[in-house]
N, C-alpha and C positions, 0 to 999 in steps of 0.2 A: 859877665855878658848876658844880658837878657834876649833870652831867644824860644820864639817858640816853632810848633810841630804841625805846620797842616799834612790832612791825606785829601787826594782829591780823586774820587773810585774809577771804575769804568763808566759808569752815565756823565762823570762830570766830563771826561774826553772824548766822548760819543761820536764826535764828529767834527771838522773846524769851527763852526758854531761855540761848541762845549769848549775847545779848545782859546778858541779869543774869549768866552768866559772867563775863562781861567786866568787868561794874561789882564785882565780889567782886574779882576780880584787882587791881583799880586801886584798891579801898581799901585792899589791905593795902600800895599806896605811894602812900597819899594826901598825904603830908608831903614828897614826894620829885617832883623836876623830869624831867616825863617830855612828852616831845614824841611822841602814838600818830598813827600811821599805818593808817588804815582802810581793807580793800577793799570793795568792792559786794557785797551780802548777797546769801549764798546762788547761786543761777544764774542772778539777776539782769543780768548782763552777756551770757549767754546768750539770756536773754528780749529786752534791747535790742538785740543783734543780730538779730532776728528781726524785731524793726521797723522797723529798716534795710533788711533786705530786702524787707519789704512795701513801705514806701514805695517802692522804686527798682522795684518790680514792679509797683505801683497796683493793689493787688488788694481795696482795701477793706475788710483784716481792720487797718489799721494803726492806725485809732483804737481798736478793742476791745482790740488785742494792750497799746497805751498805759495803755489805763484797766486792766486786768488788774493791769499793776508798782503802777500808782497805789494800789490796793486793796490787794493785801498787804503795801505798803507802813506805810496808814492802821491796818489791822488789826493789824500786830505794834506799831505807836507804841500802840493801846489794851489790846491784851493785858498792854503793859511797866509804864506807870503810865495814870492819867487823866491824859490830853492837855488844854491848854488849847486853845481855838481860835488863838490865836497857830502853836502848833505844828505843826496841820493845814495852816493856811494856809501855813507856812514848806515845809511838803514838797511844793503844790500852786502855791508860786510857783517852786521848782524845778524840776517837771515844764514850767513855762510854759517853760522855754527849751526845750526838745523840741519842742513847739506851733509854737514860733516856726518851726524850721524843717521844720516837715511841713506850714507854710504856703504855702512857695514849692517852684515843682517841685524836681524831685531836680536838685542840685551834679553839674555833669559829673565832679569829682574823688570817687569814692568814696571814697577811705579820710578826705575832709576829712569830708564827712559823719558816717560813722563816727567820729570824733573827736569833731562836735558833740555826739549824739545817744548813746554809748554810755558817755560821762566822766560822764553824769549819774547813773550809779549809786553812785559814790564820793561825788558830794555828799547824796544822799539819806539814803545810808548812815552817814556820820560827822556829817552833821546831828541823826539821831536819835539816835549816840553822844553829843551835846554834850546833847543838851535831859534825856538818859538823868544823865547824867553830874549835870547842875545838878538833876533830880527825887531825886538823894543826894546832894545837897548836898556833892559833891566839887568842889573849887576850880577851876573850870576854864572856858577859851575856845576856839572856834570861829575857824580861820582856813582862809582860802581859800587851799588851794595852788597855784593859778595867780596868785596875789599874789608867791609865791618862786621855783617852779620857771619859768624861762627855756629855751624850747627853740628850735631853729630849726623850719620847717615840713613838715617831712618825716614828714607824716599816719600813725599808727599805730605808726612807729617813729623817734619824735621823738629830735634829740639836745641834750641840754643845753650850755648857755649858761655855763661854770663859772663866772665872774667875773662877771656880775650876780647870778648865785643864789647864789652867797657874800657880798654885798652883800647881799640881798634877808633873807637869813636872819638876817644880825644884825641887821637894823634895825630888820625885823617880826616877829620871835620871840621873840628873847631881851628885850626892853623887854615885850613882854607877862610872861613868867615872872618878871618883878620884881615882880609883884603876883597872876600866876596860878600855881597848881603845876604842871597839865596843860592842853596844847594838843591839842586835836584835829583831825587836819586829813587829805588824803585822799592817797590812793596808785594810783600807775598815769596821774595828770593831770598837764598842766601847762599851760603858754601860750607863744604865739609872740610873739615882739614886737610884731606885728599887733593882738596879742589873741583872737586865734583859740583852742580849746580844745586841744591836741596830746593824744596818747596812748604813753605809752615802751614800749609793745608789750605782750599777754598774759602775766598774770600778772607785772607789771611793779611791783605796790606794795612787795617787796622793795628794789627797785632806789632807789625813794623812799626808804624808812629809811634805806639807804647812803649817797643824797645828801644828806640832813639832817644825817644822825650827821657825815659828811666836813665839813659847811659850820658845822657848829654844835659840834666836836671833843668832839663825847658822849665820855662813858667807857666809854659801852657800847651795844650794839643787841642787841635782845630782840626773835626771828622765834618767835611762837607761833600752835604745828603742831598738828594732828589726830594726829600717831604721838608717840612718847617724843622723839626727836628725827632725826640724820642714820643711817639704815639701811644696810645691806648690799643692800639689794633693796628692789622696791615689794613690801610688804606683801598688795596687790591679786592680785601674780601669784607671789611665790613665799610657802610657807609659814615656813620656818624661814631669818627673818633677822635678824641682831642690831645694837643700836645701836653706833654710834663715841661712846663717851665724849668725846673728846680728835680735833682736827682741825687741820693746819696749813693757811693759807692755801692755799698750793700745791695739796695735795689736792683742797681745798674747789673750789679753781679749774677743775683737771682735772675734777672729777667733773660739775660744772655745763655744763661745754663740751663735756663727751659725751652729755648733755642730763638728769643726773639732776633730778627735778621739784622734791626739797625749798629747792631756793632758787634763785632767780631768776640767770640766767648773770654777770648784770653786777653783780652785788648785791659781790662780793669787794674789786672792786677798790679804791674809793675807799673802804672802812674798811682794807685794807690799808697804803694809803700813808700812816696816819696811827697806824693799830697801835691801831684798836678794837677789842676781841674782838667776836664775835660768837655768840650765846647760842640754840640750836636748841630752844624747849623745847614742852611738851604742856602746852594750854592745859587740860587736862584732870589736871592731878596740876602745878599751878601751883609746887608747893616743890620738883619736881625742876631740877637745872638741864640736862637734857636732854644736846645735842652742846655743846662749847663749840671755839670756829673761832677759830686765835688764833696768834700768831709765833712759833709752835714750830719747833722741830728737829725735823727728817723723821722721824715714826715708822713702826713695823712696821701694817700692816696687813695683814683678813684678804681673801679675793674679794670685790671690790666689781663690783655684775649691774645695769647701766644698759639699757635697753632702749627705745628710740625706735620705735613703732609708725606707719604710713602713711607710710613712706618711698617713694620713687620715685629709679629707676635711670635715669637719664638716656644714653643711648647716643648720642652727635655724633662722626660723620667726614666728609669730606669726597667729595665726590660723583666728584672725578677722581680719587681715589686720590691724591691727591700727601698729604704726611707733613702730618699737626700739627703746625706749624711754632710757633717762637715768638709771630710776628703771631696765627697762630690764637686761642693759648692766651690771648694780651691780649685780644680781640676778645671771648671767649665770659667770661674772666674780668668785662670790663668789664661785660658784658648779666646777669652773675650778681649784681654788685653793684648795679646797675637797678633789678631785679625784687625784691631784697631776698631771693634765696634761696641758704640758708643750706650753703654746701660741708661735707658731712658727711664724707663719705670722697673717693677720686676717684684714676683712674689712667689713665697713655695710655700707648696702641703707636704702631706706626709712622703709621698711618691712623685711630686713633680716641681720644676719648676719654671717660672715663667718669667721672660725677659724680651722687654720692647725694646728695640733696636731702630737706627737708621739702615731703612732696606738696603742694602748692598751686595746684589746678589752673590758677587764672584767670594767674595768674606764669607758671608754667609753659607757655600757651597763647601770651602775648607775648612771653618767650624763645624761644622756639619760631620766633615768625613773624618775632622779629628776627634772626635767625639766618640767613636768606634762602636763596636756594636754593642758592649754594655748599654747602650743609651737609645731610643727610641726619641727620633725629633720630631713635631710639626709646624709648620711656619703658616701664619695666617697674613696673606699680606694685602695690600690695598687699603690702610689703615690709616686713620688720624691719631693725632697726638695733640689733645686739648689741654692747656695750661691757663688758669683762671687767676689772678695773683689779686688780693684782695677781693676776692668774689660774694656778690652776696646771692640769696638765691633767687630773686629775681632773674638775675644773668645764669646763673646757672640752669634754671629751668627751660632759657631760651636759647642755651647753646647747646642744651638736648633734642631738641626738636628733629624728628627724624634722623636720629642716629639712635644705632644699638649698640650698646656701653659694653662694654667685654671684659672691661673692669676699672674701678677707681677708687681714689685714694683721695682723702684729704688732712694737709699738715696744715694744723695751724690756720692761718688767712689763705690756704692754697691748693684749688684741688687741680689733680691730674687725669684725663679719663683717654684710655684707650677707645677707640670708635671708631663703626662703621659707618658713613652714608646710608642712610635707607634710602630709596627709589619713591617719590611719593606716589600713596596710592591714590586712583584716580578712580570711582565708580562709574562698571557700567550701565549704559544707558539703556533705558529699559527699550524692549522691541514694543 
């Protein structure tokens, strides 16, 4: 069966606009076996986290902030087609599982919470792509990706189960596309063996296509983007940057791991070990075929400008002065993998050591206090995280420009620099 894997994010569902985008895209491969992976519309996932936080705050904006998603919800399902009442009701008995738990006080486990109450944006969201879908009469069903994806329970940043959701996949997908052309189904969810809702971390529905396309040996995965495809820079912060045509895995790999946004970090790997390309395109000019990510031989490229913003400089030595010994390094290693924070850069001397992280205060707070008092910490926070990947020093001297380096590192074709913003200075004006 030849079948391949689109995602289509939150900007592509942004709004009924985004949404009859979508259905244009999908009929010109209406005849063609496509399993779509949906995110939660728009900043939807942003608005559930706010209810999250209400609830565990008890501040009594949590039912309004609920009925809020509910409504623009309802409102883009009527702007798209006339909604039956079946339909209405399908998105208000989804919302009931939210209800359910803003029933009982708040889960001593935040991030489980979070799981329950924040995955409901991906089912809201690809439920109206299905009803979207059968209102043009494109051939297609509705399936619940915690039916396939298997995770263990490590809330927010769930890890998959490979050998049941390879199971899970043939047995519940591909039997439907012997009589369906497209599956719709969600991205960023899954389930515990429990049955608990798990989450594979922000901006995680990449990650989903990969593990589909891997379980289900697509010919292909199609990630459609708000830009042409894989850039040279965020668009947002520099002016003039140009797309990569053509990407090897390996690049694709490096540039995700030094945090570029256009695809998801773990998205590479398991279409690599099976040798899917992978298809970067604008959902917006659908007949380009954007970046294409794929088992090529290493080619030339030009500066590639990653730029990780709210970083924090973590500063740990030890209070007697005695060396960072190897026990140390396992000790703080261990509490780093704990907390789930993420070693960006990182260097020691005799007495100290030093570790760039993703700011995350409330992590940061419990590293901190497990660290106990053998240990003295300071956190420098308000920080960048510059990644140069083929840099020459032209651009390098230009992405210095008013920053104070706090330290840097270069491997090879690639430097890393911790940095602050300076304030530029402005002379004054003489009396």
């Amino acid at each position: 069966m030849q079948l391949k894997v689109f995602k289509f994010g939150g900007a592509s569902v942004k709004d009924s606009e985004g949404y009859r985008n979508v259905g244009s895209i999908l009929s010109n491969f209406s005849s063609e076996k496509i399993v779509i992976v949906v995110s939660a519309m728009g900043k939807t996932t942003n608005a559930l986290e706010e209810v999250v936080k209400s609830y565990y705050e008890q501040d009594d904006k949590t039912s309004y902030l609920l009925e809020q998603i509910r409504e623009s919800h309802i409102n883009l399902i009527k702007d798209l087609f006339v909604a039956s009442k079946d339909v209405i009701d399908d998105i208000n008995d989804t919302l009931v599982e939210i209800e359910w738990v803003l029933e009982e006080k708040p889960h001593e486990d935040f991030d489980y919470t979070y799981d329950q109450i924040v995955s409901i944006g991906e089912l809201l969201s690809s439920k109206i792509l299905g009803h979207y879908l059968n209102h043009l009469n494109i051939n297609s069903a509705w399936i619940d990706v915690r039916d396939i994806i298997i995770t263990d329970n490590t809330y927010r940043d769930a890890r998959i189960q490979w050998d049941i959701t390879q199971i899970n996949a043939a047995s519940k997908i591909l039997p439907v596309l012997n009589t369906k052309n497209h599956i719709v189904t969600q991205g960023f969810i899954g389930s515990s063996s429990e049955n608990f809702t798990t989450t594979l971390g922000r901006e995680g529905s990449d990650y989903t296509a990969a593990i589909l396309s891997y379980c289900l040996d697509a010919d292909s995965m199609h990630i459609w983007k708000d830009v042409p495809g894989v850039l040279t820079g965020d668009p947002r912060i520099f002016d003039e940057v140009i797309k990569l045509p053509r990407l090897s895995y390996k690049e694709a790999i490096e540039m995700t791991y030094y945090g570029a946004k256009v695809i998801h970090p773990k998205t590479i790997k398991p279409i690599q070990n099976k040798r899917i390309p992978l298809y970067v395109r604008p959902f917006l000019d659908p007949s380009s075929e954007g970046t294409v990510i794929s088992d090529e031989k290493e080619l030339s490229y030009p500066p590639v400008i990653v730029i990780e913003s709210d970083q924090a400089l973590l500063h740990i030595s030890t209070n007697d002065f005695s060396f960072v010994a190897e026990h140390h390094l396992s000790m703080i290693f261990a509490l780093l993998a704990k907390y789930r924070l993420k070693v960006n850069m990182m260097r020691n001397t005799a007495i100290s050591f030093s570790v760039c992280v993703n700011n995350i205060p409330d992590r940061i707070k419990k590293f901190e206090t497990e660290l106990g008092h053998d240990f003295k910490m300071i956190s420098d926070n308000d920080l960048e995280l510059v990644t140069i990947r083929h840099f020459n020093e032209d651009v390098l001297k230009d992405m210095k420009k008013n920053k104070l380096i706090l330290f840097e590192e270069r491997l090879q074709d690639t430097v890393q620099m911790v940095a602050r913003n300076l304030p530029k200075m402005k002379r004054k004006e003489l009396q």
